[in-house]
One Martini backbone bead per residue (centre of mass of N, CA, C, O) as a GRO file, in nm:
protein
  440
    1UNK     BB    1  -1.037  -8.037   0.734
    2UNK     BB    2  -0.971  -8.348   0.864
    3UNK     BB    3  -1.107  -8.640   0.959
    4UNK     BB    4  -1.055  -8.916   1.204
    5UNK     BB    5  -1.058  -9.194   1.440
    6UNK     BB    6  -0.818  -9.068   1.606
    7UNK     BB    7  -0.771  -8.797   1.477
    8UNK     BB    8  -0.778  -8.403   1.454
    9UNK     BB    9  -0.666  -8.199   1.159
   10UNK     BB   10  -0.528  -7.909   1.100
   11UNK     BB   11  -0.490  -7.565   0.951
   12UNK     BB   12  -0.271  -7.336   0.957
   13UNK     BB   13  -0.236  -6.985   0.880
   14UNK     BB   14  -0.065  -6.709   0.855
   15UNK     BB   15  -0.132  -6.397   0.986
   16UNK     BB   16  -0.096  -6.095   0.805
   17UNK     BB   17  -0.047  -5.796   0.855
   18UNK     BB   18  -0.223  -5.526   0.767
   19UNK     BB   19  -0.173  -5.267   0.571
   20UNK     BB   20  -0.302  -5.034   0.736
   21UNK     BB   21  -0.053  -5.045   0.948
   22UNK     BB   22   0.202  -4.975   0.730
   23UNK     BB   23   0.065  -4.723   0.629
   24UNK     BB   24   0.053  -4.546   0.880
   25UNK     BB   25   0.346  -4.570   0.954
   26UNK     BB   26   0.428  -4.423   0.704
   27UNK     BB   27   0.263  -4.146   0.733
   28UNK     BB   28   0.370  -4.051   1.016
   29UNK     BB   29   0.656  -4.007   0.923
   30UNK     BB   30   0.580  -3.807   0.700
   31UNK     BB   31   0.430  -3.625   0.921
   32UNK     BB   32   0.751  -3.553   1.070
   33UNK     BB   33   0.928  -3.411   0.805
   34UNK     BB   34   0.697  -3.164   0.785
   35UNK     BB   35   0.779  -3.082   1.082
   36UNK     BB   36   1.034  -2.857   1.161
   37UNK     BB   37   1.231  -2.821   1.382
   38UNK     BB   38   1.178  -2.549   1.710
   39UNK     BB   39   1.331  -2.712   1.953
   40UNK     BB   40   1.612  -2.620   2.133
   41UNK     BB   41   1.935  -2.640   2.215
   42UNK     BB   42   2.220  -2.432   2.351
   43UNK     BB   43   2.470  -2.374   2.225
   44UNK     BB   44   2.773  -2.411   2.405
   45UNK     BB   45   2.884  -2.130   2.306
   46UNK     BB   46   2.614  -1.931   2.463
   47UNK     BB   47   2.740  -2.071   2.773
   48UNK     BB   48   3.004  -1.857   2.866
   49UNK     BB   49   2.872  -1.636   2.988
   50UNK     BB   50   2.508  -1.714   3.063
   51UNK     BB   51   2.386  -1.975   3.144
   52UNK     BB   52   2.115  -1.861   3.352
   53UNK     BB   53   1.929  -1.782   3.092
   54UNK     BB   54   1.889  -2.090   2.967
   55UNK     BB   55   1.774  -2.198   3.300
   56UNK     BB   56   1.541  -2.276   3.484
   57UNK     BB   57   1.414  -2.141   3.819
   58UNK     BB   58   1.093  -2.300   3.847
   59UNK     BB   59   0.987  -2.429   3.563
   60UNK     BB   60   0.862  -2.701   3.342
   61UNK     BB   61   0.879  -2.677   2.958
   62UNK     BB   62   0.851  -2.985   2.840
   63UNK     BB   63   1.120  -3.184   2.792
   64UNK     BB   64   1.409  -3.075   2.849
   65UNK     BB   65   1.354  -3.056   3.197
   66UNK     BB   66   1.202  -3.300   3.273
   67UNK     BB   67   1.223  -3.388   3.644
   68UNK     BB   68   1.341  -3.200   3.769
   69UNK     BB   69   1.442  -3.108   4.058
   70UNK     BB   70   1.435  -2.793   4.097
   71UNK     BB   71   1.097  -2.847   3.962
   72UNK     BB   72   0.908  -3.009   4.119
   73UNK     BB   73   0.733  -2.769   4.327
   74UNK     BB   74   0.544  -2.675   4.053
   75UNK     BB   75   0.353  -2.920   3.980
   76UNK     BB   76   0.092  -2.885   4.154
   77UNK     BB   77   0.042  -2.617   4.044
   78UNK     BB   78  -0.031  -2.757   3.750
   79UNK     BB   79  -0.270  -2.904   3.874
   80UNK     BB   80  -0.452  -2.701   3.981
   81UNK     BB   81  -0.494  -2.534   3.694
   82UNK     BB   82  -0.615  -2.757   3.558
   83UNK     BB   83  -0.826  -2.841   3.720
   84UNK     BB   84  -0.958  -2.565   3.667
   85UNK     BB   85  -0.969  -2.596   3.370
   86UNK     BB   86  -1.163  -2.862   3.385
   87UNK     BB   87  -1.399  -2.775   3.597
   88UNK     BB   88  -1.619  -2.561   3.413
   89UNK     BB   89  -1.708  -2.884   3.267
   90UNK     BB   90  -1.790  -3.179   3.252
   91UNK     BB   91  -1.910  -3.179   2.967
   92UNK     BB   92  -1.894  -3.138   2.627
   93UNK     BB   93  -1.980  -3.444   2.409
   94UNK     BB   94  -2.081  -3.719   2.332
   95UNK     BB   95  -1.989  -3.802   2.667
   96UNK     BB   96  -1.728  -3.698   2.659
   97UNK     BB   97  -1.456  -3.601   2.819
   98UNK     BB   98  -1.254  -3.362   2.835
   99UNK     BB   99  -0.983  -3.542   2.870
  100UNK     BB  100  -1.069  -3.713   2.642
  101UNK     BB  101  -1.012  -3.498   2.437
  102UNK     BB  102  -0.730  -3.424   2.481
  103UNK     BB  103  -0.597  -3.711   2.433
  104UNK     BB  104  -0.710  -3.773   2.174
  105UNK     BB  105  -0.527  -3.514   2.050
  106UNK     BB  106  -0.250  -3.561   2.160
  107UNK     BB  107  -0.196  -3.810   2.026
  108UNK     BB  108  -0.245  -3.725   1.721
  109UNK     BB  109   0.035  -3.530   1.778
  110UNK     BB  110   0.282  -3.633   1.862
  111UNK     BB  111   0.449  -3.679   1.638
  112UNK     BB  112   0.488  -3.378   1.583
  113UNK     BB  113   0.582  -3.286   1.816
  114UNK     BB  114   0.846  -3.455   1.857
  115UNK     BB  115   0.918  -3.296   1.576
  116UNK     BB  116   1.025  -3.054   1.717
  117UNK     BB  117   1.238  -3.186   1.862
  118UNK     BB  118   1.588  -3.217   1.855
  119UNK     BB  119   1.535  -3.466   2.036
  120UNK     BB  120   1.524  -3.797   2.126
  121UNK     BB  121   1.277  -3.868   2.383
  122UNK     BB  122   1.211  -4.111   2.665
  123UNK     BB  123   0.904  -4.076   2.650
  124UNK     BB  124   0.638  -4.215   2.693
  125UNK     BB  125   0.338  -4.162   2.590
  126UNK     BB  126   0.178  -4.181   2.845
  127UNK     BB  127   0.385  -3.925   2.947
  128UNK     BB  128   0.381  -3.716   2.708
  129UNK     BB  129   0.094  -3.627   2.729
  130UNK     BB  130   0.054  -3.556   2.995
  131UNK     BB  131   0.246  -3.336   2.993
  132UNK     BB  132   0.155  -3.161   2.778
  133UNK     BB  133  -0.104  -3.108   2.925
  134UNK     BB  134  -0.020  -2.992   3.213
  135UNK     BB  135   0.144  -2.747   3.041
  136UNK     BB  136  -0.098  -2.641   2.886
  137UNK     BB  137  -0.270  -2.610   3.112
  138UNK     BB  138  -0.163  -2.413   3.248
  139UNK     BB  139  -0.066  -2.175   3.044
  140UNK     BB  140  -0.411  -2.132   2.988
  141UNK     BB  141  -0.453  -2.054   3.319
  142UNK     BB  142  -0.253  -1.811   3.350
  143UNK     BB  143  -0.375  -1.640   3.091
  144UNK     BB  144  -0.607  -1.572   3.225
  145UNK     BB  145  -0.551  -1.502   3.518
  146UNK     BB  146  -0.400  -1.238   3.394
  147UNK     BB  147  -0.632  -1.140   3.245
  148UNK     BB  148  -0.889  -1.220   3.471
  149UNK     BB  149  -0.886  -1.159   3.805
  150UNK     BB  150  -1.123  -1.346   3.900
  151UNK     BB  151  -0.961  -1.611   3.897
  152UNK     BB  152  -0.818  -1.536   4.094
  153UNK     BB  153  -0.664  -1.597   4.411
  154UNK     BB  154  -0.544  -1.474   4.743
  155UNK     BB  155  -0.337  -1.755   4.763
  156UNK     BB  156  -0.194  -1.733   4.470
  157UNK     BB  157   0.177  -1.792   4.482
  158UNK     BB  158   0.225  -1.630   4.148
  159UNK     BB  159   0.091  -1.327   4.255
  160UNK     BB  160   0.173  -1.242   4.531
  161UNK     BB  161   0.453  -1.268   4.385
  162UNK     BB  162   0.664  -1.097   4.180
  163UNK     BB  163   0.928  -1.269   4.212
  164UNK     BB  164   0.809  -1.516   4.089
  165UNK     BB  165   0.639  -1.401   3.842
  166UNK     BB  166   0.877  -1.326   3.695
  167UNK     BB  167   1.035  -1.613   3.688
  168UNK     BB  168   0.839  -1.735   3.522
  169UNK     BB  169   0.813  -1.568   3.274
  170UNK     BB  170   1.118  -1.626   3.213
  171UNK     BB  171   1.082  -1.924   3.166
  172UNK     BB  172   0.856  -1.901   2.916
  173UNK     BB  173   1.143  -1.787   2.722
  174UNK     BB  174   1.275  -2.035   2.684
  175UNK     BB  175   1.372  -2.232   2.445
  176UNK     BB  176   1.415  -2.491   2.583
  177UNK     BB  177   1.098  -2.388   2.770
  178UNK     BB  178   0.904  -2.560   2.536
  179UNK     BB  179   0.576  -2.542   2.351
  180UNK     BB  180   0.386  -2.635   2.097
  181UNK     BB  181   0.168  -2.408   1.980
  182UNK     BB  182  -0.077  -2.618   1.869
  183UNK     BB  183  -0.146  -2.731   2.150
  184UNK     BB  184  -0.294  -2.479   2.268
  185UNK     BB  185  -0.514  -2.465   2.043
  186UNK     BB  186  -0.603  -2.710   2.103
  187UNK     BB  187  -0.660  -2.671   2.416
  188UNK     BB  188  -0.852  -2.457   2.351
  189UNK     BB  189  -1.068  -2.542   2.203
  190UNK     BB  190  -1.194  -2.731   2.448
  191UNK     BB  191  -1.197  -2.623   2.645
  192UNK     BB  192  -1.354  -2.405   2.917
  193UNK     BB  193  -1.434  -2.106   2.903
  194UNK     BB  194  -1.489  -1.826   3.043
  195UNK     BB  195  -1.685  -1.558   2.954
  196UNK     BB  196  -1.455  -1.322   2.977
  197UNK     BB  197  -1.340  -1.484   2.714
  198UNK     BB  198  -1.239  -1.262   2.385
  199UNK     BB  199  -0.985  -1.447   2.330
  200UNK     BB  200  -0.698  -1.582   2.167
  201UNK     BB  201  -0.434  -1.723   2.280
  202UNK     BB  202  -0.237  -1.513   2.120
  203UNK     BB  203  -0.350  -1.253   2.292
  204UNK     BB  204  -0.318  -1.362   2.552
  205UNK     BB  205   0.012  -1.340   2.545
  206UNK     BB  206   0.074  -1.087   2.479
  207UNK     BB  207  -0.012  -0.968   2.717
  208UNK     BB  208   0.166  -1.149   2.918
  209UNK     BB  209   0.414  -0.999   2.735
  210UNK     BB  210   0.386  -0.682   2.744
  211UNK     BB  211   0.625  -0.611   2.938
  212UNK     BB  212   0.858  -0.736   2.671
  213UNK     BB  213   0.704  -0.609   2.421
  214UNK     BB  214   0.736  -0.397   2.215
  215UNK     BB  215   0.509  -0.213   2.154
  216UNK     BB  216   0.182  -0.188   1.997
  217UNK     BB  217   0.041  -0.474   2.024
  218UNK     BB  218  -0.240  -0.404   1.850
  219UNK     BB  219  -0.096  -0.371   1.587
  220UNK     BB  220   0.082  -0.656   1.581
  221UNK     BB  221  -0.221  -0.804   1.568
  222UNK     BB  222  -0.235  -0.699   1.226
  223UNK     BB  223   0.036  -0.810   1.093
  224UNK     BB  224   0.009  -1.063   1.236
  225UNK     BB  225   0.052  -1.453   1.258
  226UNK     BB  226   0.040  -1.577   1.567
  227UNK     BB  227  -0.086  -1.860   1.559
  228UNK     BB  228   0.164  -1.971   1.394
  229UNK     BB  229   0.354  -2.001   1.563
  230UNK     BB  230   0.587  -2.233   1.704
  231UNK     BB  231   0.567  -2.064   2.017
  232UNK     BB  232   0.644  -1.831   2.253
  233UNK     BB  233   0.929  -1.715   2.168
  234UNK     BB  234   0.845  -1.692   1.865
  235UNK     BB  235   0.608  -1.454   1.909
  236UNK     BB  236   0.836  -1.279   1.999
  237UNK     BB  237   1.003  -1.217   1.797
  238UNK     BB  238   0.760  -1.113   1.585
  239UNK     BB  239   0.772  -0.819   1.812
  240UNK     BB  240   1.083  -0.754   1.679
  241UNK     BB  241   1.080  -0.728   1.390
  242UNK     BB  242   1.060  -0.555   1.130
  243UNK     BB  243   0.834  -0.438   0.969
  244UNK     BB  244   1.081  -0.380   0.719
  245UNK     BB  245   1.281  -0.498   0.497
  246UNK     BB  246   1.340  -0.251   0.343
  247UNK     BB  247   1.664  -0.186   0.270
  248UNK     BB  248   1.960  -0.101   0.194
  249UNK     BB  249   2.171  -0.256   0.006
  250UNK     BB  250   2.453  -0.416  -0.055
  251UNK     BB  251   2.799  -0.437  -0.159
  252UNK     BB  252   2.981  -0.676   0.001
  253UNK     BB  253   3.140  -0.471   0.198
  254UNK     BB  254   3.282  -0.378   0.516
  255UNK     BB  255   3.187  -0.085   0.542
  256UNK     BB  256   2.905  -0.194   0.671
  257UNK     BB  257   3.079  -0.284   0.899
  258UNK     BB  258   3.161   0.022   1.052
  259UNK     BB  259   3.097   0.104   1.374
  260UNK     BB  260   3.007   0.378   1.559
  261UNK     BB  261   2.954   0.599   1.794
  262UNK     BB  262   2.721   0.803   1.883
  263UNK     BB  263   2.913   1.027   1.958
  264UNK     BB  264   3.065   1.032   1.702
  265UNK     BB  265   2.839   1.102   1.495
  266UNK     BB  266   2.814   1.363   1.576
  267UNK     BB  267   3.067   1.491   1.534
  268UNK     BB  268   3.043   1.460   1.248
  269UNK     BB  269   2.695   1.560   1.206
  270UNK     BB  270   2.495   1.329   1.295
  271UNK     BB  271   2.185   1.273   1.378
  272UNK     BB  272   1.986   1.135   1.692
  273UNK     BB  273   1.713   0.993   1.688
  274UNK     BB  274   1.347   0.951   1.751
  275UNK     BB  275   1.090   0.721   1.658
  276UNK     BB  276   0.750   0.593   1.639
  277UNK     BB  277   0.768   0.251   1.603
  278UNK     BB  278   0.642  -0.088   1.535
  279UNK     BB  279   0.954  -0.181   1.543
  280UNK     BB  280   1.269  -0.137   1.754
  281UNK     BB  281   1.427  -0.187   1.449
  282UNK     BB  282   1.359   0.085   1.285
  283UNK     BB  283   1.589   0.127   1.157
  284UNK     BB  284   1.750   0.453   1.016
  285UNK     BB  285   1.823   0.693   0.732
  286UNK     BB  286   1.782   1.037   0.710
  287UNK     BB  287   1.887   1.315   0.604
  288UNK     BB  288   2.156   1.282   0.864
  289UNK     BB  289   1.964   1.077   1.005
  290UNK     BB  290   1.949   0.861   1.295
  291UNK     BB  291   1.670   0.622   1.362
  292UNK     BB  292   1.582   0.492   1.692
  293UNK     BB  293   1.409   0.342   1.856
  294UNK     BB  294   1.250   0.273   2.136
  295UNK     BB  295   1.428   0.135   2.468
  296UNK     BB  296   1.370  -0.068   2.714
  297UNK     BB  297   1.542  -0.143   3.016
  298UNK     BB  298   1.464  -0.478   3.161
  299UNK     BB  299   1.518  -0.719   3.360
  300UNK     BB  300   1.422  -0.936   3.065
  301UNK     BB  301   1.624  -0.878   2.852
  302UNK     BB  302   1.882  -1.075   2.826
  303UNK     BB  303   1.686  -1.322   2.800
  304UNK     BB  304   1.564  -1.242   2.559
  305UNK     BB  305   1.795  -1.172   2.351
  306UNK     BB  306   1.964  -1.458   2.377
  307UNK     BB  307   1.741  -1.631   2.322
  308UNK     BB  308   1.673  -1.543   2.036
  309UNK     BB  309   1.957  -1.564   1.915
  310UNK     BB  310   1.951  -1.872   1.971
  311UNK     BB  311   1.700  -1.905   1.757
  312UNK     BB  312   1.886  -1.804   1.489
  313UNK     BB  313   2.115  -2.013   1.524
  314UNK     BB  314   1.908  -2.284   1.482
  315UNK     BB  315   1.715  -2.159   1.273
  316UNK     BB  316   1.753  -2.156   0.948
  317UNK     BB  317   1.489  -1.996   0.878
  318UNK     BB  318   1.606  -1.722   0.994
  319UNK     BB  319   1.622  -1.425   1.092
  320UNK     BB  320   1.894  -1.205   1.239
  321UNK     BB  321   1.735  -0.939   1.351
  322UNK     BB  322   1.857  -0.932   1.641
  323UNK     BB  323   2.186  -0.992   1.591
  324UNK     BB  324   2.202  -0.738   1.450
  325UNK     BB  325   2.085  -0.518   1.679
  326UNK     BB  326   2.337  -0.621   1.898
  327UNK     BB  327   2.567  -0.494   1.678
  328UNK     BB  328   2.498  -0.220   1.690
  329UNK     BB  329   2.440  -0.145   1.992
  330UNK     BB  330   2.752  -0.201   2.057
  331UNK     BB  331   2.860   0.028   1.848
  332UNK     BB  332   2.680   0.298   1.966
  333UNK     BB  333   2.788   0.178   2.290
  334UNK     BB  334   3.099   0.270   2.408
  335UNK     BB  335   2.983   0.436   2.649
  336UNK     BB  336   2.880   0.643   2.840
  337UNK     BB  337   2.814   0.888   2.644
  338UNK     BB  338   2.642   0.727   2.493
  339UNK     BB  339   2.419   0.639   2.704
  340UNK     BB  340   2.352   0.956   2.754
  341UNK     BB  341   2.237   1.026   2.494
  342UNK     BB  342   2.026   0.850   2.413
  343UNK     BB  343   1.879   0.957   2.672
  344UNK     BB  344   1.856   1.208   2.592
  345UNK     BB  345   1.676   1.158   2.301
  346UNK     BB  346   1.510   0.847   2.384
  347UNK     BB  347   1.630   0.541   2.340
  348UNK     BB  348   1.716   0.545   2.627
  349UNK     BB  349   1.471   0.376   2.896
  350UNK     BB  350   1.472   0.249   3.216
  351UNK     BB  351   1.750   0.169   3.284
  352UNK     BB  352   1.892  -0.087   3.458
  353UNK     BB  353   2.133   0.039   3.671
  354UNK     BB  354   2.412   0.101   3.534
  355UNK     BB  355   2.563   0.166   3.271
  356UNK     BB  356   2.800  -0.037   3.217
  357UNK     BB  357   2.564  -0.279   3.203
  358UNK     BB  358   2.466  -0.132   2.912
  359UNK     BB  359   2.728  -0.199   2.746
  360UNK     BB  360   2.781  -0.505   2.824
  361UNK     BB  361   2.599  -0.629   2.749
  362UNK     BB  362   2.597  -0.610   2.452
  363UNK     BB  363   2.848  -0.694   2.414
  364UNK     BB  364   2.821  -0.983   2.508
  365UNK     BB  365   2.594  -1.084   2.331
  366UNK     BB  366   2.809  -1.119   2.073
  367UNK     BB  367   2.999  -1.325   2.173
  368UNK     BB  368   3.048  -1.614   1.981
  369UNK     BB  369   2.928  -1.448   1.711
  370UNK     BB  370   2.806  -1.511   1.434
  371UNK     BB  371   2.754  -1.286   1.129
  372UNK     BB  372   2.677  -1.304   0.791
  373UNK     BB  373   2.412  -1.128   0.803
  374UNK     BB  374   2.363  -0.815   0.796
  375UNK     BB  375   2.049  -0.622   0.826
  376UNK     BB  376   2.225  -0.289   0.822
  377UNK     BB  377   2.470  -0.276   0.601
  378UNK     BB  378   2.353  -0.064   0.373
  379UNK     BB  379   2.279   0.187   0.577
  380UNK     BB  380   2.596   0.204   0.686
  381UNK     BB  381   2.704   0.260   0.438
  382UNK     BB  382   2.526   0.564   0.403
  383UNK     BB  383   2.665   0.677   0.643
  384UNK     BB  384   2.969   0.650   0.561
  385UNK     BB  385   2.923   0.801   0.267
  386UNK     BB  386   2.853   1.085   0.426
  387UNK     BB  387   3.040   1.101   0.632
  388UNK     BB  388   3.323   1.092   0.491
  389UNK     BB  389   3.374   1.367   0.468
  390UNK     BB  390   3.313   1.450   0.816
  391UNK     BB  391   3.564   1.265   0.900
  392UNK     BB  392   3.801   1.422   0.753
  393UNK     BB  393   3.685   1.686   0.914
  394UNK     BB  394   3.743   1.585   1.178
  395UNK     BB  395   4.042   1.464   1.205
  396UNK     BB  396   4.185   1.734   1.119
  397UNK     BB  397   4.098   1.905   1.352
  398UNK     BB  398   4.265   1.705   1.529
  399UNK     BB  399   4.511   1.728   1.426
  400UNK     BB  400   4.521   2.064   1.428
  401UNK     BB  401   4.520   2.078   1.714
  402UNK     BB  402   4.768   1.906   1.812
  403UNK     BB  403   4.970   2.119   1.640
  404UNK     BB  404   4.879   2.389   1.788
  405UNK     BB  405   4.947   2.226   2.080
  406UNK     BB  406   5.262   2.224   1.998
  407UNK     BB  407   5.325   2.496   1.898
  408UNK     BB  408   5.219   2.664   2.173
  409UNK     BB  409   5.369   2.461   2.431
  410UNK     BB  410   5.641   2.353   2.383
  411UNK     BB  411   5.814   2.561   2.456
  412UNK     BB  412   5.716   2.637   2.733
  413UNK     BB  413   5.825   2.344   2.845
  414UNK     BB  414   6.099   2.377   2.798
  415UNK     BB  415   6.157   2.604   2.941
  416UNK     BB  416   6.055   2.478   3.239
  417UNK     BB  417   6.259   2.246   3.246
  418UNK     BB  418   6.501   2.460   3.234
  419UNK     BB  419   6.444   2.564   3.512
  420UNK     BB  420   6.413   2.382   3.661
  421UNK     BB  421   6.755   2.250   3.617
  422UNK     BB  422   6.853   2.498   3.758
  423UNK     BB  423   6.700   2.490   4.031
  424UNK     BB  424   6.853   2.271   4.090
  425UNK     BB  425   7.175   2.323   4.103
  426UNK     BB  426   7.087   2.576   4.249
  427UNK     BB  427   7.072   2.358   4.519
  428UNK     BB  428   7.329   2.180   4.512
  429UNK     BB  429   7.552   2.411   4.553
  430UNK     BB  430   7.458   2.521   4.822
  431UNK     BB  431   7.470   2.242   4.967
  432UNK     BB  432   7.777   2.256   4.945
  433UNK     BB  433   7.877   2.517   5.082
  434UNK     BB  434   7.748   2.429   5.358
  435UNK     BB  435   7.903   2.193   5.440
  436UNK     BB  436   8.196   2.273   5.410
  437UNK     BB  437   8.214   2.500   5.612
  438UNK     BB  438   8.118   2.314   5.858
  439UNK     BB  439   8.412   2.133   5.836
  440UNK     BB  440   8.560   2.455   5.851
   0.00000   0.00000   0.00000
């Protein structure tokens, strides 16, 4: 600084913004790369069976519903259900209240969750922060009180009604209709647990969604790490595909998708059984023996399955595992004597509806999907390599048999063919001289 006695000169140098804060944000940016999309839009090819398995009709959960009109008067209801989770403990440590631990916790997840979804939702920072919490701790204390009674109210219109709670439910299971599974972690970790509650995240869902879930939940939560979930769909996912990947090899030629029907592989010989199994996709081939397990179909059933097989067709690094199944399915099932069969083997029981109903649905699940990888292919191949000769003797029989009633009806149609013939002639000769006559 120079000082004369007219005026006073400064130099202003410009402040450089600090490289901290260059490195933070290109930090950021490099850990929403590594966190890859699992949150997808239902693409258009699967929207043309029906639209309505894909689309909430109570609730929205994330950013993709978000706002919508028709979802609007369940906003209430998620906060007081936060409410009521964050107010049974009014500080958690160190003067911070709960409010500001959740908002702090998903401050700093907000890029990764962004990068969970497939758009670039334009949706300001504390607005979806808000959103987060708001639909985290729904889900949270839903959870709760679905596990422990005592906490549900008398006056509750989620559990007082069974289908606004069915529709809850499967809003809860749609693709489209999720936050990143890592959220629910962070704010259960935060938030005041009741007392009664010995349970961690994953395993209070796996609880609500018991109903949707094939199999012994406990055996499930022991083989799998649902904690790493990547939403509420994928944890249903994991509790879906076989237990076991080893089947037999594909020799990589279309004989192993020539899938026949239930009814049809008995006929052959082959014997179609049931057994308990840690998940209903232990689809085997045993001596002679297709193996089964048993499914139920539910209510809940189309949109699980629909669901599931469009979140396997958006997600490169899935496997197919259930768009096989309902391959298989589609395969086995093709007639109504298919449906009593299995349901008498005991493969299929409680299905709602008509039979043609569970005919349609697998066949409808299969349309516009492409599958590049059948993960039954091996196995079926095996069968039909088994059953090969067991075919050629049964269409011979039915040759045979076709052959046997052309010779030994043919002679008598013939016959018969010839006596009408006559019989109609001699009635209208009759019929001539009788007018004749009358005439004359």
């Amino acid at each position: 600084m120079k000082e004369s006695n007219d005026y006073v000169a400064l130099e202003i140098t410009q402040l450089e913004p600090p490289i901290e804060n260059l490195t933070s944000s290109i930090k950021a940016k490099l850990e929403t790369i590594l966190f890859p999309c699992t949150i997808f839009s239902v693409p258009n090819r699967f929207l043309t069976q029906n639209e309505n398995v894909y689309q909430p009709t109570l609730i929205s959960i994330g950013a993709m519903h978000h706002g919508k009109t028709h979802l609007q008067h369940m906003e209430n209801h998620k906060w007081d259900y936060l409410n009521s989770l964050l107010g049974r403990k009014l500080l958690l440590h160190s003067n911070y209240s709960i409010i500001d631990s959740c908002v702090t916790a998903l401050k700093e997840l907000e890029p990764k969750i962004r990068a969970c979804y497939e758009d670039n939702y334009s949706i300001q920072s504390d607005d979806f922060v808000r959103m987060m919490l708001l639909d985290g701790g729904f889900i949270i204390e839903l959870f709760l009180r679905y596990s422990i009674k005592g906490l549900r109210r008398r006056d509750d219109p989620l559990f007082r009604s069974p289908e606004k709670f069915n529709n809850l439910r499967s809003d809860l299971i749609l693709l489209e209709n999720q936050i990143p599974f890592f959220v629910l972690r962070a704010l259960f970790s935060i938030v005041p647990l009741p007392k009664q509650c010995d349970r961690t995240i994953s395993q209070l869902s796996l609880r609500f969604f018991k109903g949707v879930i094939p199999g012994d939940v406990d055996l499930l939560q022991e083989r799998y790490n649902f904690e790493g979930s990547n939403h509420l769909l994928d944890l249903i996912w994991k509790c879906y595909i076989p237990s076991s990947s080893k089947l037999p090899l594909s020799s990589g030629s279309e004989f192993g998708r020539i899938i026949h029907s239930a009814s049809k592989l008995q006929e052959a010989g082959i014997k179609v059984k049931t057994i308990e199994a840690e998940s209903v996709m232990d689809v085997k081939f045993v001596q002679g023996s297709l193996i089964i397990p048993s499914l139920t179909i539910h209510n809940h059933m189309e949109i699980v399955f629909r669901n599931l097989i469009a979140m396997e067709h958006c997600h490169v690094e899935k496997t197919k595992h259930v768009t096989s199944y309902a391959f298989l399915m589609k395969g086995l099932i093709q007639s109504e004597i298919d449906v009593n069969l299995l349901f008498r083997r005991g493969i299929l029981h409680s299905y709602v509806g008509k039979k043609e109903e569970v005919i349609n649905m697998f066949k409808k699940l299969c349309e516009n999907i492409d599958l590049d990888k059948f993960y039954y292919e091996g196995m079926w191949e095996q069968i039909n390599g088994y059953g090969r000769t067991r075919w050629d003797v049964w269409c011979y029989k039915l040759k045979h048999k076709s052959r046997q009633f052309h010779c030994k009806y043919s002679g008598a149609v013939l016959g018969v063919a010839i006596l009408i013939f006559v019989l109609i002639c001699i009635l209208f000769c009759a019929l001539y001289l009788f007018i004749r006559r009358r005439r004359s």
